[in-house]
Every structure is written in C-alpha cells, then in structure tokens.
C-alpha positions as CSV (number, residue, x, y, z in Angstrom):
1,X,-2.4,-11.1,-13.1
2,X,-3.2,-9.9,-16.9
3,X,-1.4,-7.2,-18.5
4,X,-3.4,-4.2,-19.1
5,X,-6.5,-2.5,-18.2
6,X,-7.5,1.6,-18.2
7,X,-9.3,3.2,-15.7
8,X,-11.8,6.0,-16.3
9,X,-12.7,8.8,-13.8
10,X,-15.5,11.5,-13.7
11,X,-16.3,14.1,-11.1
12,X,-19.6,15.1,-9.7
13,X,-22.5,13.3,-11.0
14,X,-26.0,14.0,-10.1
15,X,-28.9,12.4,-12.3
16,X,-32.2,14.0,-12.3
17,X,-34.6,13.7,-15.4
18,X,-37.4,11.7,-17.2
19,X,-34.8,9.4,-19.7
20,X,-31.6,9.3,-17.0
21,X,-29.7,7.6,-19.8
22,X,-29.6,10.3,-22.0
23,X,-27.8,12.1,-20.0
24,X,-24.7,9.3,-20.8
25,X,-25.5,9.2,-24.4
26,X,-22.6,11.3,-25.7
27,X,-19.9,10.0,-23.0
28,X,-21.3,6.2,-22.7
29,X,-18.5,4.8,-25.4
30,X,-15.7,6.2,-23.7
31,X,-17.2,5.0,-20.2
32,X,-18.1,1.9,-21.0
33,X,-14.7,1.0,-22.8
34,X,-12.4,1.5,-19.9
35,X,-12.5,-1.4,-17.8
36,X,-13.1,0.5,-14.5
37,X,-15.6,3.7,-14.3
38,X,-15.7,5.9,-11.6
39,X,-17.7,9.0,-10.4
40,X,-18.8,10.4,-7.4
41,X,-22.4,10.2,-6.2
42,X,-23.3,13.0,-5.4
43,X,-27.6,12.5,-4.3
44,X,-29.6,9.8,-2.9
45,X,-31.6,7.9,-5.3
46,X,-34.5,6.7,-2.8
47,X,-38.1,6.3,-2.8
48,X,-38.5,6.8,0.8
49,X,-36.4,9.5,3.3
50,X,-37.4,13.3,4.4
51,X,-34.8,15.9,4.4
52,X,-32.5,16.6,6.5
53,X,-32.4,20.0,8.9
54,X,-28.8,19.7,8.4
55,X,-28.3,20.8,5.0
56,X,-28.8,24.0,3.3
57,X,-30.4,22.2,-0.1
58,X,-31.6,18.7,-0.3
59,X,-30.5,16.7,-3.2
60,X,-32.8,13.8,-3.6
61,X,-34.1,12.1,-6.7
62,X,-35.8,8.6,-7.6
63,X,-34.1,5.3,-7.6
64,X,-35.3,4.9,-11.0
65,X,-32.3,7.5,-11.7
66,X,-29.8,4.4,-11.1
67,X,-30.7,2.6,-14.1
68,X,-29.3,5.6,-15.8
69,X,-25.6,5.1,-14.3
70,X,-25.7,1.7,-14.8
71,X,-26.1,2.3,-18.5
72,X,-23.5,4.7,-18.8
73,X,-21.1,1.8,-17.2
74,X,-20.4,3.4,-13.8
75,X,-18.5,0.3,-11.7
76,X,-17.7,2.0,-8.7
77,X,-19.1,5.5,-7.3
78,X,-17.5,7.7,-4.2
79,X,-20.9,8.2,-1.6
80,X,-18.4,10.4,0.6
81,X,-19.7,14.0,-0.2
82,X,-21.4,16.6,1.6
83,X,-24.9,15.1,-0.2
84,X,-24.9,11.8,1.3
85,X,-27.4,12.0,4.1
86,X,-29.7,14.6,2.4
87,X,-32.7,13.1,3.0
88,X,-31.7,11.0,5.9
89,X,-31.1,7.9,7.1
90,X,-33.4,5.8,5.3
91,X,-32.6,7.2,1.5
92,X,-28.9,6.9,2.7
93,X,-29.5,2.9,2.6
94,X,-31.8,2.9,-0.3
95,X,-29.1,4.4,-2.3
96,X,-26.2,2.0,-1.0
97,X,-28.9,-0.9,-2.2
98,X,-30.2,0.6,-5.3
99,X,-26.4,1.1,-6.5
100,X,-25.4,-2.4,-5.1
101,X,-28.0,-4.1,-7.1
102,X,-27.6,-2.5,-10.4
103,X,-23.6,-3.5,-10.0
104,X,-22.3,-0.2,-9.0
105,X,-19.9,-0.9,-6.0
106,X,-19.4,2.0,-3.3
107,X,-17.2,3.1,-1.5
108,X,-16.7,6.0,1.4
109,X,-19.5,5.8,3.0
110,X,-21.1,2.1,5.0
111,X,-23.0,1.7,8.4
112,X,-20.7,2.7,10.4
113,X,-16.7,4.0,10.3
114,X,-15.3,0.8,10.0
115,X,-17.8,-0.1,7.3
116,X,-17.4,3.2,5.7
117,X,-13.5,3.0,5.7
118,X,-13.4,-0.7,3.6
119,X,-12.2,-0.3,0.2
120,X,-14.3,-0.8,-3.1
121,X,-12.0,-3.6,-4.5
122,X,-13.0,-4.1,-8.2
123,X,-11.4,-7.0,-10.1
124,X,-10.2,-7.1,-13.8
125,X,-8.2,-9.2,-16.4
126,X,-7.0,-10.6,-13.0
127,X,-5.7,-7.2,-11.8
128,X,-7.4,-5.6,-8.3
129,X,-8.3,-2.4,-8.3
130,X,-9.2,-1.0,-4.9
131,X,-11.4,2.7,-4.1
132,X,-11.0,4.8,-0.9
133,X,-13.6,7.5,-0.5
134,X,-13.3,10.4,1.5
135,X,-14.8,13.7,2.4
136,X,-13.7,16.7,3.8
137,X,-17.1,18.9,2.8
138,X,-20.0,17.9,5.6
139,X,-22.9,19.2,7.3
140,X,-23.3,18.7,11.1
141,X,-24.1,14.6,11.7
142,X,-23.2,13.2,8.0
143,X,-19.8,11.5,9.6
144,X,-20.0,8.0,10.3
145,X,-18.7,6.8,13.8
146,X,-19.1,3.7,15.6
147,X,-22.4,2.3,15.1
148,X,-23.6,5.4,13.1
149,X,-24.1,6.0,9.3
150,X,-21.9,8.4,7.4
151,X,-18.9,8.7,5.4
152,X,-15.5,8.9,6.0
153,X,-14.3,12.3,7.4
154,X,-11.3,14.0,6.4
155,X,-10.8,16.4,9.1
156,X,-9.3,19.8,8.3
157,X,-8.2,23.0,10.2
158,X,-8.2,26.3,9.4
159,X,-6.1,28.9,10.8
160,X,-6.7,32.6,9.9
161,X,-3.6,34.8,10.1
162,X,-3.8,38.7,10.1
163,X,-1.8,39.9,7.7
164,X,-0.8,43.4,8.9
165,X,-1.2,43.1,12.5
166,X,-1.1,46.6,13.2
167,X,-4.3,47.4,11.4
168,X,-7.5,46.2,12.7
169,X,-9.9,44.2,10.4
170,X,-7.0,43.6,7.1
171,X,-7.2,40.8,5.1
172,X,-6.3,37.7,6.7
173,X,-4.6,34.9,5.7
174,X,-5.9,31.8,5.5
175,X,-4.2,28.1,6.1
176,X,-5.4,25.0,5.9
177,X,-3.9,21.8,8.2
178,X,-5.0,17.9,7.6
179,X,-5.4,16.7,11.5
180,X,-3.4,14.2,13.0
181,X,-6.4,12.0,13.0
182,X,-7.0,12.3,9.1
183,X,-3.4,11.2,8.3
184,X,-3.5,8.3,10.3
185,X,-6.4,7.1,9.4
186,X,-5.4,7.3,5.6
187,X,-2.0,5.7,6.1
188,X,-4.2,2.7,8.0
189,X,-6.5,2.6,4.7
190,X,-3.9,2.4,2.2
191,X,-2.5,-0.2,4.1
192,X,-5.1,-2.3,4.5
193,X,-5.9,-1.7,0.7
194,X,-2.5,-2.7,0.2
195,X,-3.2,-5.9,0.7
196,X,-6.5,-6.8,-1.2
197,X,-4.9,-4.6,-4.3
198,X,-2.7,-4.2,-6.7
199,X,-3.8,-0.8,-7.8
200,X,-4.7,1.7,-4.9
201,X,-7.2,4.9,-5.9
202,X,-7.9,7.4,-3.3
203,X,-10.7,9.8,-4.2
204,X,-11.6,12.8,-1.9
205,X,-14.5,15.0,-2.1
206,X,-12.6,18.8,-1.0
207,X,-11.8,21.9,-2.1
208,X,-12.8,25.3,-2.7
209,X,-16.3,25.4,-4.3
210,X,-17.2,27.6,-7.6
211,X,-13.6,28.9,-7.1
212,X,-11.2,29.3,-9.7
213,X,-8.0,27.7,-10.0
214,X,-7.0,27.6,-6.5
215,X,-6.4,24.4,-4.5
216,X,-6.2,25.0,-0.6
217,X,-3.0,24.1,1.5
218,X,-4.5,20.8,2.7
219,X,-5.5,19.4,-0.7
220,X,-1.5,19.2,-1.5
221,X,-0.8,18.4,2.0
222,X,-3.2,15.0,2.0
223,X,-2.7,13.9,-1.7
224,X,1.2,14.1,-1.1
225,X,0.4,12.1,1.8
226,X,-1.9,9.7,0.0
227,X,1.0,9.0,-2.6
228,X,3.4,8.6,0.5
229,X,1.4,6.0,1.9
230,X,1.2,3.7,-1.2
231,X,-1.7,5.3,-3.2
232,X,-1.0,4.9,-7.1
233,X,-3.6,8.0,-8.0
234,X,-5.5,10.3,-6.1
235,X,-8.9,11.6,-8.0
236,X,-10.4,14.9,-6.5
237,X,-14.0,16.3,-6.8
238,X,-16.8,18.5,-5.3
239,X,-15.3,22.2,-6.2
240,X,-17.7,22.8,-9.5
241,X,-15.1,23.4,-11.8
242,X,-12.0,21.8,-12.9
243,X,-8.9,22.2,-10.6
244,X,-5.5,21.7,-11.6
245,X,-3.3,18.0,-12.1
246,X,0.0,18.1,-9.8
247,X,2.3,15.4,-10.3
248,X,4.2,14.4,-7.1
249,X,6.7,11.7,-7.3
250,X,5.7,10.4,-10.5
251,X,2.4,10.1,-9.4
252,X,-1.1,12.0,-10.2
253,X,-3.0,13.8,-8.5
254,X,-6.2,15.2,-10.7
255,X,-7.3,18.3,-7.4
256,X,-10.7,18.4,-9.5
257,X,-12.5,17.0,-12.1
258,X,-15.1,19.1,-12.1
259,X,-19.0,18.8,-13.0
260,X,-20.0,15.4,-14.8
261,X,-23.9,15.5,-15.2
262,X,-25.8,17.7,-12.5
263,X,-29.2,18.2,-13.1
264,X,-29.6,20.7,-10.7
265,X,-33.5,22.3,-10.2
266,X,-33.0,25.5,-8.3
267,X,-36.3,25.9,-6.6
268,X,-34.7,22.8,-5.0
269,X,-32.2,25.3,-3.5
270,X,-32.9,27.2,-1.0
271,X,-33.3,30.9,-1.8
272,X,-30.9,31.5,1.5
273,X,-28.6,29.1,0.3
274,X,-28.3,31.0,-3.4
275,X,-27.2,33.9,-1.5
276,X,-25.1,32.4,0.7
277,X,-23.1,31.3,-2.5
278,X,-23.2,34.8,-4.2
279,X,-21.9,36.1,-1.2
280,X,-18.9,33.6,-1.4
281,X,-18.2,34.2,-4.8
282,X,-20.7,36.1,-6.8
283,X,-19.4,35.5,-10.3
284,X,-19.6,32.1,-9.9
285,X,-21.9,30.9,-7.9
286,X,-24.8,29.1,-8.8
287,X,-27.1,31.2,-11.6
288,X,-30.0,30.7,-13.8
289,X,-29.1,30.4,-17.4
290,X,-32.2,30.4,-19.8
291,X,-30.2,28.7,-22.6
292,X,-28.9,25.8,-19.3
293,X,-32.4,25.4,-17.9
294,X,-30.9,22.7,-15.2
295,X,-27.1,23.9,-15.5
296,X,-26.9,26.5,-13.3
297,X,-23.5,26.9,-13.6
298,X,-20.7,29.8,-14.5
299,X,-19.5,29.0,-18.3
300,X,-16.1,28.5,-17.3
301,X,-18.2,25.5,-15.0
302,X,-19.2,23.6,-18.2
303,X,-15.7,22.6,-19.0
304,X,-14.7,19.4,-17.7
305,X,-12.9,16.5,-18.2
306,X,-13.1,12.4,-18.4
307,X,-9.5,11.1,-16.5
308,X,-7.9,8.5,-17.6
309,X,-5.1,5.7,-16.0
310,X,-3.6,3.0,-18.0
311,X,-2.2,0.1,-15.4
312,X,-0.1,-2.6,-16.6
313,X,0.8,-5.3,-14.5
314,X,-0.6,-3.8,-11.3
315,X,1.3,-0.4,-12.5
316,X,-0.4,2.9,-13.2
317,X,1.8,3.7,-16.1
318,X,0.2,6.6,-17.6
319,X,-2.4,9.0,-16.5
320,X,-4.3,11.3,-19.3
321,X,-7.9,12.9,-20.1
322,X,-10.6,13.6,-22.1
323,X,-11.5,17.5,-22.6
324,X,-15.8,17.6,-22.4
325,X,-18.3,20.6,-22.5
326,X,-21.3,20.2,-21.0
327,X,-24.2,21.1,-23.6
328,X,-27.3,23.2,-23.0
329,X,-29.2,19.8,-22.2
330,X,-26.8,19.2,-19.3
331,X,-25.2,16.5,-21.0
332,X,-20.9,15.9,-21.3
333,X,-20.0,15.8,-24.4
334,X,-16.2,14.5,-25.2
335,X,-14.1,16.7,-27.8
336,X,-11.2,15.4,-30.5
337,X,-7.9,17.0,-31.0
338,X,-9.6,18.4,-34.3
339,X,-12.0,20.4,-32.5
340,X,-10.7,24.4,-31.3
341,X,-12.8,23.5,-28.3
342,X,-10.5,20.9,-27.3
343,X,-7.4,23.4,-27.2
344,X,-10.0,25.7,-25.4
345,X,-10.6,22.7,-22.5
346,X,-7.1,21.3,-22.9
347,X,-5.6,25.2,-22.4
348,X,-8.0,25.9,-19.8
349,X,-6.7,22.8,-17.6
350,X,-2.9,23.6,-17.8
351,X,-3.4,27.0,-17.0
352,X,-5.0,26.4,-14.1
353,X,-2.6,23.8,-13.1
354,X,0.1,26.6,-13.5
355,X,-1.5,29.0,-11.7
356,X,-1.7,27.3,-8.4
357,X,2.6,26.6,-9.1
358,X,2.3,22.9,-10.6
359,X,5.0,22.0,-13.0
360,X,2.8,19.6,-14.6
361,X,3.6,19.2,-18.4
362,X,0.9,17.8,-21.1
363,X,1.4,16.4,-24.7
364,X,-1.9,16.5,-26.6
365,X,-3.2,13.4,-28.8
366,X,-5.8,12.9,-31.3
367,X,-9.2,11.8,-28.2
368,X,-7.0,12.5,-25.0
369,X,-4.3,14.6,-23.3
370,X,-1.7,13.2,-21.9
371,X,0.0,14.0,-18.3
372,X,4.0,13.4,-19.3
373,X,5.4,14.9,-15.9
C-alpha cells in the first residue's frame, strides 16, 4: 500500500434545483481534493416511482440532480436513512443506478439484507477504504430482509422510566438500548470489512432530530461498539444540526455532521408533518425563512461542518474539520481561521461536544480544526 491519503465527510445532502452543481460551488475544492468524499443520500433521484403511504413527506427529485454530486466529487454516499424508499420501490433502484453510473459507490442499502450489509470498498494510492451504512431512523417497510429492498436496520429500544413514581403523569426518563441483534450484526460487518480493508468507516444515520446538543444513550452505546469491533471512524448524520465529536479509545466518533445541502420545498411537507415537528421541538423545527427560501432550518441549523481523516499506511492518524455556514442560497460555504465566523462554528462544535460530557479537546489551524484527544 501507498502512504497517505485524507478522507472527507459531509452529512445530509439533499439536491433539489435547476443548476444542481451550484450548490457544490463553494465546497467543490475541498471535496474534490480529499481522495475519498462521502455524504449521506438523503432522496431518491428517479424519474419513475409514486410515494410511499409510509412516510410523513416524500423526498423525491430528478436523476438529473446526480450530475450535481458527481461534480462536487462525492465517491461514496450512505442510502441507509429514513428517505430511502420515499417513492418506492422503483425510484429506490433508479437511484442505486443513477449513483452507480455517475461513479458514486453506495453503501447501506442493496436488494436485500445481505446485499444491503456489503461494504462500499473504495480503493486509493493502493490503500482500501471500506463504508458500512446504517440506519436507525425508518418508516414501517424501509428495512431490507431476505429477498426485500431496504437498508440496514439498526434496531433500538427505548425504555421510559417514571421518575417520581409516586406522582402520576411526572416526567419520565428516557433510555435508549442497541438490541442484541444490532450488535451482532455490526461485529459480523466489521469483520467481514476487515478483510477487504485496510481502513474501516461506519456511518449511521440516528439521533435526535432538530435537537440540540444531546446525543441519546444508544449513539455512545453503538459507536463504542463500532470502535470495539475494529472500526477506525464512525461518521453520524440525520439529526439537522451538528452533534458533538467523542473520542473513545483514540478513536473518532463525529455523533453529527449536520445539514450539507438540503433543498427542502415545504409544500413538499406535509402540513401534519410540520406540526408534528413543532410539537417535538418548536424552536427548532422546520420554519419558513424568507431570507432561506429552501432552508427551512433554525439558524443554529446552518452551521455545519466538512470532517476530515488523514490515513497513513492503512492508519487513520488524525481526524479534523472544516467549520461551513450554509448561505441564504442553501449553499455550504467553508470558513478560514481569519474569519470570526469560524470561532463562531469552531466554538459552537466544542460546546456542544461538552455539553453532552465529552472530553474531546481541539487545536484550531489556519482551513481546519483539529481533534487532538
């Protein structure tokens, strides 16, 4: 194998205008200079499908979208979300073939489980890089199984405790368990991964969405166990907004990176489903902003980040990232050391990762911060 070679990772992406590259433009050098790019895809990209009863708000857009990720030098995308099977079965494969033939592998999601649970094993200056997807946000029927379509499942339980069990209707406390099945069936992964790679990446779609800070008991609970089972780097998305970087035996685990590029149209959401998030979290839940006509996001929501692993000889030697704020036209736009509004993104980021108890440390450097333990 070669020496070196940096990995770059992004969270949610979902493309949905007239010129898909420009939503790249300001982010495309930095992409296209790692040697592996990662995001997760979060729509179908299909000229054919019909939505699906199952989900509470359809995200669909043209294949012609694709040609804008391929630009913007996406290798490998995550299809293990809670967006997947949006508009069915058909658009599911559409999207698998559009992404396949513009040279974006996949992985998390296949024809059935076994398909679905094969890494994306992505192969520079003679060092193997292999992707495990997984998803622990899903509507009714977007699992695969045996001889169904889906993604891969990470099963969860939650257990609600009363907190003052002599008063009727307190606060509860809430717990979070990865099943049995879950750990197993990552420890099998890793393994398998093991031995088509040198560099193993696990990247779960979980959390708490348009939340704050917090990271939920099983997000710890799985990523430790992801690192235990031989994964060099765990990369976490789907929450909306940046979560906080835990380092766990010398290794990384970003609990989310946050928006990326979502052009989101909200008569495309149900009016149910807006209220349904307002009710969860009414500050932040998805809002119209005149001056962020397809952002629909809280402020604090347009903060995110571009993460970053160097690898030398098959060795994830130093994780770090690049702070971004999204602009009013939805697009990322990466910030420099010079810039206040890199201390604001940079600041924003450890406090969080405080907040939830990480001991994580940073070191700030001229186009990156760096993770130092």
């Amino acid at each position: 194998m070669s020496d070196k070679l940096t990995v770059c990772a992004v969270g949610d992406v979902i493309l949905d205008r007239k010129e898909p590259r420009t939503a790249f433009e300001l982010v495309q050098p930095i992409l296209r200079a790692a040697d592996i790019t990662f995001g997760n895809c979060e729509s179908s990209y299909s000229e054919i499908g019909s939505p699906n009863p199952a989900t509470r708000g359809v995200v669909w857009a043209g294949p012609e979208q694709v040609d804008g990720l391929a630009w913007a030098g996406f290798d490998v995308m995550s299809y293990a979300n809670n967006h997947h099977m949006d508009a069915g079965y058909d658009a599911f494969r559409a999207t698998m073939r559009h992404l396949h033939e513009h040279g974006i592998a996949t992985c998390g999601a296949g024809e059935d489980l076994a398909a679905a649970r094969k890494p994306a094993v992505v192969e520079r200056n003679g060092t193997r890089v292999a992707f495990l997807g997984y998803s622990s946000i899903l509507f009714p029927g977007y699992e695969a199984g045996p001889g169904k379509p889906g993604c891969v499942p990470l099963r969860v339980a939650t257990h609600y405790a009363m907190t003052e069990g002599e008063q009727p209707g307190c606060a509860a406390r809430m717990n979070t368990y990865v099943e049995h099945s879950s750990l197993e069936m990552l420890r099998e992964d890793i393994a398998r991964a093991r031995e088509q790679a040198d560099v193993v990446i696990v990247t779960p779609h979980w959390g708490l969405h348009f939340t704050p800070a917090i990271v939920a008991d099983y997000e710890s609970e799985w990523g430790r166990a992801a690192i235990d089972a031989g994964a060099d780097l765990v990369v976490g998305h789907h929450q909306h907004i940046l979560k906080g970087i835990e380092v766990y035996r010398g290794k990384t685990i970003f609990h989310g990176l946050g928006n990326f590029v979502m052009d989101v149209h909200l008569p495309t959401i149900s009016t149910e489903r807006v209220k349904d998030m307002k009710r969860h979290n009414p500050e932040y839940a998805i809002t119209y902003y005149p001056d962020y006509p397809t952002y629909p996001y809280h402020p604090a929501a347009r903060q995110t980040v571009i993460a970053q692993a160097r690898i030398e000889n098959g060795q994830v030697v130093a994780t770090s990232f690049v702070p971004c704020l999204i602009n009013p036209s939805g697009q990322p736009e990466p910030l420099r050391s010079g810039d206040p509004r890199f201390v604001e993104v940079a600041g924003y980021q450890q406090r969080i990762s405080a907040e939830v108890g990480f001991e994580t440390k940073f070191e700030a450097g001229e186009d990156a911060v760096y993770v130092v333990g």
